[in-house]
FIDO-446247 format. One record per residue (C-alpha): residue in three letters; x, y, z. Coordinates in steps of 0.02 Angstrom, whole numbers, padded with zeros to 5 digits, always signed. Example, Ala and Ser with C-alpha at 12.3 -4.5 7.8 and 13.67 -1.06 7.14 Angstrom:
# residues 2
ALA+00615-00225+00390
SER+00684-00053+00357
***
This chain:
# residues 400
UNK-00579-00280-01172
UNK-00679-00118-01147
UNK-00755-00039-01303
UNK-00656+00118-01291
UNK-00538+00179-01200
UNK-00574+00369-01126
UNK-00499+00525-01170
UNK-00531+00695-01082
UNK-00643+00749-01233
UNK-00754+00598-01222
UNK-00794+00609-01017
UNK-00924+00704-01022
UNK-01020+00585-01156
UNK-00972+00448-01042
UNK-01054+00523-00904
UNK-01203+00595-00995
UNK-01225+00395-01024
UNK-01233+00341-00859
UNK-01407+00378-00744
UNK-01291+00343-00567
UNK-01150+00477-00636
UNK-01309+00598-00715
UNK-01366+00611-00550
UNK-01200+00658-00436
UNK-01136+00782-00593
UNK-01202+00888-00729
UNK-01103+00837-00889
UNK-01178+00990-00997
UNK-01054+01104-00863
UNK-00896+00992-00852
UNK-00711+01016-00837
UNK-00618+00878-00856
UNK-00421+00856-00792
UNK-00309+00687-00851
UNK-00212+00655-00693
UNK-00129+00488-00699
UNK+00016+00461-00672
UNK-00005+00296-00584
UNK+00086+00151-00648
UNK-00064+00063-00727
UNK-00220+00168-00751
UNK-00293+00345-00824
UNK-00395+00462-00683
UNK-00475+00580-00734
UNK-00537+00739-00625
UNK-00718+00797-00648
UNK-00793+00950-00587
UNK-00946+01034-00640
UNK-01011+01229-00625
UNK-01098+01195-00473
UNK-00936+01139-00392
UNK-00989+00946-00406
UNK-00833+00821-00413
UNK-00778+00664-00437
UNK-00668+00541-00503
UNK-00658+00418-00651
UNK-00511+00294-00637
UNK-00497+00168-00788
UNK-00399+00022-00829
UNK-00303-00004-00961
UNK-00280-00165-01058
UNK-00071-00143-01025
UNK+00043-00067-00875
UNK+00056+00110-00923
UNK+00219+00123-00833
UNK+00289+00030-00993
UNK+00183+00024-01124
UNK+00063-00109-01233
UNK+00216-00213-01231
UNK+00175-00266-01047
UNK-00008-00310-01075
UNK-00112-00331-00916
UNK-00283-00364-00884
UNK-00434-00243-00857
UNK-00517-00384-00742
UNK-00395-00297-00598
UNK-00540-00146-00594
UNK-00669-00284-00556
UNK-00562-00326-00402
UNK-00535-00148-00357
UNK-00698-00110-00353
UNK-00741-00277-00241
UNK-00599-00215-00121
UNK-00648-00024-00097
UNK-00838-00092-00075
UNK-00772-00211+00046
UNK-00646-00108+00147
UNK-00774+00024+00134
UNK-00908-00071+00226
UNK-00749-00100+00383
UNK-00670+00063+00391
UNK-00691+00282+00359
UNK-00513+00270+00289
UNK-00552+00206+00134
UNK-00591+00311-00050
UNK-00765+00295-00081
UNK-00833+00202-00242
UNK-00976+00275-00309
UNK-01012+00165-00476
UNK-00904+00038-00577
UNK-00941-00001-00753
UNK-00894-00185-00770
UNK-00892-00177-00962
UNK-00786-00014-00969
UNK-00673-00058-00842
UNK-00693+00123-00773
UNK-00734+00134-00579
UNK-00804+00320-00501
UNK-00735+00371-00353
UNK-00766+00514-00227
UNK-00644+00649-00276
UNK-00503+00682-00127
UNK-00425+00827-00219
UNK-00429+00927-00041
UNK-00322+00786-00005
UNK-00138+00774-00029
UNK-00035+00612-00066
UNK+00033+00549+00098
UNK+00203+00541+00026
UNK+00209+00699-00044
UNK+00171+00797+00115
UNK+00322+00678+00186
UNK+00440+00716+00049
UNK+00392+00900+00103
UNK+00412+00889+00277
UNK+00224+00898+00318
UNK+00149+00818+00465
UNK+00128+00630+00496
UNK+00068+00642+00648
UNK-00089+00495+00659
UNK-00069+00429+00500
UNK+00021+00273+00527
UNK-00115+00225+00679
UNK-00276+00278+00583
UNK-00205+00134+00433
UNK-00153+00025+00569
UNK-00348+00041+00633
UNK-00420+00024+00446
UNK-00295-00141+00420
UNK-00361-00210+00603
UNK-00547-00193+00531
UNK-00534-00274+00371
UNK-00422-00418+00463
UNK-00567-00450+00582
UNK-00686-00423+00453
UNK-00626-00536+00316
UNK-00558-00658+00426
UNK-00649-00808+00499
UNK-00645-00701+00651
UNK-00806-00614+00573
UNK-00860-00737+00439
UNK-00905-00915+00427
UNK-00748-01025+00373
UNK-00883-01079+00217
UNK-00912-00885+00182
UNK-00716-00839+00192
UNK-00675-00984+00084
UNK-00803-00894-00052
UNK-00736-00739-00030
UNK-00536-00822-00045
UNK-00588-00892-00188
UNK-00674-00745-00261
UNK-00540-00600-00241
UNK-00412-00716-00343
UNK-00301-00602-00409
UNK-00157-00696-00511
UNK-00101-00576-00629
UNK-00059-00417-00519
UNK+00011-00546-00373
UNK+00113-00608-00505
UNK+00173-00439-00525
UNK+00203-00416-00331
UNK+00282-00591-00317
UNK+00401-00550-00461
UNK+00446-00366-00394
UNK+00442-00365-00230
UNK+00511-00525-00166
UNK+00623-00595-00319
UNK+00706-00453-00445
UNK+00778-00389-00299
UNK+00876-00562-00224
UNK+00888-00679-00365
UNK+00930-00523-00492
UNK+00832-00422-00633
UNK+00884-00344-00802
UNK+00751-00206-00720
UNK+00840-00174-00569
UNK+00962-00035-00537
UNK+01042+00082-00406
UNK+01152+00239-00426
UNK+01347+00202-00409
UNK+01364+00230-00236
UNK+01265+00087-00199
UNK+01329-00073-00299
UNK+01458-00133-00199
UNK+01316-00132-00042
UNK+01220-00227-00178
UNK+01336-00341-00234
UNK+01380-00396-00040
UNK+01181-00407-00022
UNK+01150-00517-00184
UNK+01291-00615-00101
UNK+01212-00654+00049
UNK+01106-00819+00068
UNK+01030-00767+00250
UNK+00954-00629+00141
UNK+00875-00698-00001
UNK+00819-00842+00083
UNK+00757-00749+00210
UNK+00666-00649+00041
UNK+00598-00835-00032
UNK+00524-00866+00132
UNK+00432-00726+00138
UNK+00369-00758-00058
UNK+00307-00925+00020
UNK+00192-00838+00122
UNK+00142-00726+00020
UNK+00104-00868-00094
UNK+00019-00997+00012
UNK-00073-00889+00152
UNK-00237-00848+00123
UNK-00281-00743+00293
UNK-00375-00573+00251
UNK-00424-00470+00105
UNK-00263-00378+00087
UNK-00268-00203+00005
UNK-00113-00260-00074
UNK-00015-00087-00109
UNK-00020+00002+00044
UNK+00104+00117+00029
UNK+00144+00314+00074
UNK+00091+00352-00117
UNK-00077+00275-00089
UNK-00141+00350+00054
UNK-00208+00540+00025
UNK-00223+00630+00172
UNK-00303+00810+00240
UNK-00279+00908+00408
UNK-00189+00857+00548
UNK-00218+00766+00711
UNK-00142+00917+00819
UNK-00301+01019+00740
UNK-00433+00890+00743
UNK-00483+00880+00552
UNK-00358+00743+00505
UNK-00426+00628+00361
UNK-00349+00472+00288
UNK-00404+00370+00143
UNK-00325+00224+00080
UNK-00358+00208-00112
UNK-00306+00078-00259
UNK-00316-00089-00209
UNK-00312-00142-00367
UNK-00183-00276-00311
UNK-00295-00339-00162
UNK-00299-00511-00151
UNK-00329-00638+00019
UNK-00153-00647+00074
UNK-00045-00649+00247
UNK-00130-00513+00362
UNK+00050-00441+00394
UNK+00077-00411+00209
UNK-00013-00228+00210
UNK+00077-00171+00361
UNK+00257-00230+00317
UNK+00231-00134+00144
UNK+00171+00023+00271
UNK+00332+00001+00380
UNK+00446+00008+00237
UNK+00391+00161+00157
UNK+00385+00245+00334
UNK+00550+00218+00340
UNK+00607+00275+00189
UNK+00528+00438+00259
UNK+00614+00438+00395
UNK+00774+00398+00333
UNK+00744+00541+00190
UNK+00718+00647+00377
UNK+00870+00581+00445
UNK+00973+00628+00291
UNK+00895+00777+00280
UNK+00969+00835+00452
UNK+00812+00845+00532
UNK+00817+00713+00666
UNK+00704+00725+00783
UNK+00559+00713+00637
UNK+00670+00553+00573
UNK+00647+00480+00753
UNK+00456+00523+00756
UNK+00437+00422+00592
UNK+00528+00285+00665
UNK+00436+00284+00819
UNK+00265+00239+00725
UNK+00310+00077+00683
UNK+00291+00056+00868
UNK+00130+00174+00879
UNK+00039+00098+00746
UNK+00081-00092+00792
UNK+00001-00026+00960
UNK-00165+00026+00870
UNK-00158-00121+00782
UNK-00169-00236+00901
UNK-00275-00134+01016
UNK-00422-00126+00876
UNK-00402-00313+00842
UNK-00417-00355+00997
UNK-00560-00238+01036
UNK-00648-00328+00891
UNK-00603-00503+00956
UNK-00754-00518+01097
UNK-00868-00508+00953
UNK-00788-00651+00830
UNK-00917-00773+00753
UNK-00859-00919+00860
UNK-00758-00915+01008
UNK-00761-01075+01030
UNK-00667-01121+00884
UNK-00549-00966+00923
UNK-00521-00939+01082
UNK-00414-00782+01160
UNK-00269-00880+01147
UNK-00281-00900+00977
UNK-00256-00738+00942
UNK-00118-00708+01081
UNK-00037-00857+00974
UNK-00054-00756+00822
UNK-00013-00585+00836
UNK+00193-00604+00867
UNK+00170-00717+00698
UNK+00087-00556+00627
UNK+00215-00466+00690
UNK+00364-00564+00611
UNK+00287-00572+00455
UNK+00261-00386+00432
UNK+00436-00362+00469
UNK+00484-00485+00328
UNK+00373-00415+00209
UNK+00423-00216+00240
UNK+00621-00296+00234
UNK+00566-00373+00037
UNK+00494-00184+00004
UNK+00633-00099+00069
UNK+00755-00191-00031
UNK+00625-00162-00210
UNK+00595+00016-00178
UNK+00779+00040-00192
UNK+00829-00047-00341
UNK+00672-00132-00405
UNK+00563-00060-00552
UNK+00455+00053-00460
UNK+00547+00161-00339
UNK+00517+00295-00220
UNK+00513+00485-00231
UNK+00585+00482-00040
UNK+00732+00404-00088
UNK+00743+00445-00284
UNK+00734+00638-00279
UNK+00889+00664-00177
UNK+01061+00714-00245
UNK+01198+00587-00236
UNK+01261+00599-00059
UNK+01110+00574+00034
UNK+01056+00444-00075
UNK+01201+00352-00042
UNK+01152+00363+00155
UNK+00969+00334+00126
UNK+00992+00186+00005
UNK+01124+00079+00108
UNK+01033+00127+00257
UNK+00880+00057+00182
UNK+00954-00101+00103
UNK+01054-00144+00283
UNK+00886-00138+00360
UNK+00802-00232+00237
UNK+00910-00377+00290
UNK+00881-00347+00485
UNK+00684-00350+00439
UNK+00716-00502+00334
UNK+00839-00602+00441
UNK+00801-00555+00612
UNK+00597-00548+00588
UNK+00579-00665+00722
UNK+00658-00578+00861
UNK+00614-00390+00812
UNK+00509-00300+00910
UNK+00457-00103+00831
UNK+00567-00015+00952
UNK+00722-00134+00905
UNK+00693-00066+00698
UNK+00655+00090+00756
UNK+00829+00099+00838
UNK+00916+00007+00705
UNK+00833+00131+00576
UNK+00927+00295+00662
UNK+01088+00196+00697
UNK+01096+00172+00512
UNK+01025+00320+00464
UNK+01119+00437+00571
UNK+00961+00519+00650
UNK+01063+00458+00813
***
């Protein structure tokens, strides 16, 4: 357990303390700014006179989204850290790590607060626009370069074996792909919703369809998955239309080696939920942009994966069938994976702002919309293609 956990008071003692910190901010000038309001962690916001920033992010020995009742370990900073260095080394789109402290638990981070949270500017009808393909790009690099496409199979079984992650995968496997089907004293939707529910829990195709996809999860060991990719954990800056778009990816606390369609299936569900938001929202022709990056960003996917693929480690292991073998299994597993989070995000634990925030009628469109297609993604993985969701998603939506 750390020695103390940090308060606003104490950062700038904390800093003083470390030489790395000393020498990126003056702690004699700081202001200091408690912004959690994660599910697991306290941030804090550091700026000094000189304009200096950054970021300290510590973990705490419980899930702050309940309280010490729900104790969790601090070893998930120790994998953070491992990830963002990691991911770093592949990708721009990632937050930068600039120290950890492995006996504190407390991890410094380059501060993004020119940024915006991707799913805020969504909820607010700001633009998408490159988004979805510059994460598709960043998840295509850390799938080549985790993968025994760019390591030895000796050197990824290491690193398997090293990014164990047990206790925050036992919080995905238990949120994400069995509250929702087998039932949860945690779950819950508004009225409008439980007889869609009901019908749902109901349905065998669907959970099994859901236990299949926990299998996976469980047993495939393909890439070192960021873990949480979703809309609320992406910041974001500029636009493409004006050049100065930036994305950045940031807590993969829950990154683990895993099935390399896990990240985008948990990307394709929260998309759309934004779109469906759009859709209720009357504005349509933004809901049918959103829809149409599931197609876009599958398409940058595959293009940077395969423009990494001339340079794998041994071709003659892998040849370029291999991977045409691989991606449409890709494929059909992100779709099962973003139909398990768009079943929790309605009426798991930890739910969405997209869908959460509006009043009852729209919710009622959003959230059946959302749980129908959950069971297409789930059910019908194998057959999907992007442009098949994408029209399903505006069907159900209305956006069409």
């Amino acid at each position: 357990m750390a020695d103390r956990i940090l308060t606003s008071a104490e950062v700038p003692a904390y800093i003083a303390e470390r030489a790395t910190l000393r020498d990126l901010i003056d702690p004699t000038t700081l202001t200091v700014a408690e912004v959690g309001d994660g599910n697991l962690n306290l941030v804090f916001v550091c700026a000094d006179a000189a304009g200096r920033r950054l970021v300290l992010k510590q973990a705490l020995p419980y899930v702050r989204l309940v309280g010490p009742e729900w104790p969790m370990t601090e070893q998930r900073a120790v994998r953070e850290a491992a990830a963002l260095r990691i991911h770093g080394a592949l990708s721009e789109h990632v937050c930068g790590l600039l120290d950890f402290d492995s006996d504190g638990f407390v991890l410094a981070l380059e501060d993004l607060s020119d940024h915006e949270v991707f799913r805020t500017r969504l909820n607010a009808g700001g633009a998408h626009e490159g988004v979805a393909e510059r994460l598709a790009e960043y998840l295509a690099d850390v799938a080549f370069g985790t993968s025994v496409g760019s390591l030895t199979e000796a050197e990824f079984r290491a690193r398997a074996a090293a990014a164990i992650n047990p206790e925050l995968c036992e919080i995905t496997e238990d949120l994400v792909f069995t509250e929702p089907f087998l039932g949860a004293e945690r779950n819950s939707v508004r009225p409008a919703l439980d007889a869609l529910y009901a019908e749902l829990r109901a349905d065998r195709a669907w959970s099994a369809a859901a236990m299949a996809m926990k299998h996976t999860f469980l047993t495939t060991q393909e890439t070192l998955l960021h873990g949480d990719l979703h809309t609320g954990s992406v910041f974001v800056r500029g636009n493409a239309r004006d050049g100065d778009l930036s994305v950045r990816a940031f807590d993969p606390e829950f990154a683990c080696y895993g099935p390399i369609g896990f990240d985008l299936g948990m990307l394709w569900a929260n998309l759309l939920f934004a779109g469906t938001r759009a859709a209720a929202l009357g504005e349509q022709e933004r809901a049918e942009a959103l829809f149409g990056t599931l197609t876009t960003s599958w398409d940058a996917f595959t293009a940077r994966l395969r423009g990494h693929w001339p340079g794998r480690r041994a071709p003659e292991r892998y040849p370029d069938a291999y991977l045409d073998g691989r991606l449409p299994a890709i494929l059909a597993d992100a779709f099962g994976f973003a139909g398990c989070e768009a079943a929790r995000r309605t009426v798991g634990l930890a739910k969405v702002s997209d869908l959460e925030t509006l009043d009852d009628d729209r919710y009622a469109v959003v959230g059946a919309a959302m749980l129908r297609l959950s069971r297409t993604l789930l059910v019908d993985r194998a057959t999907l293609t992007p442009a098949r969701v994408a029209e399903a998603a505006s069907a159900l939506s209305g956006a069409r």
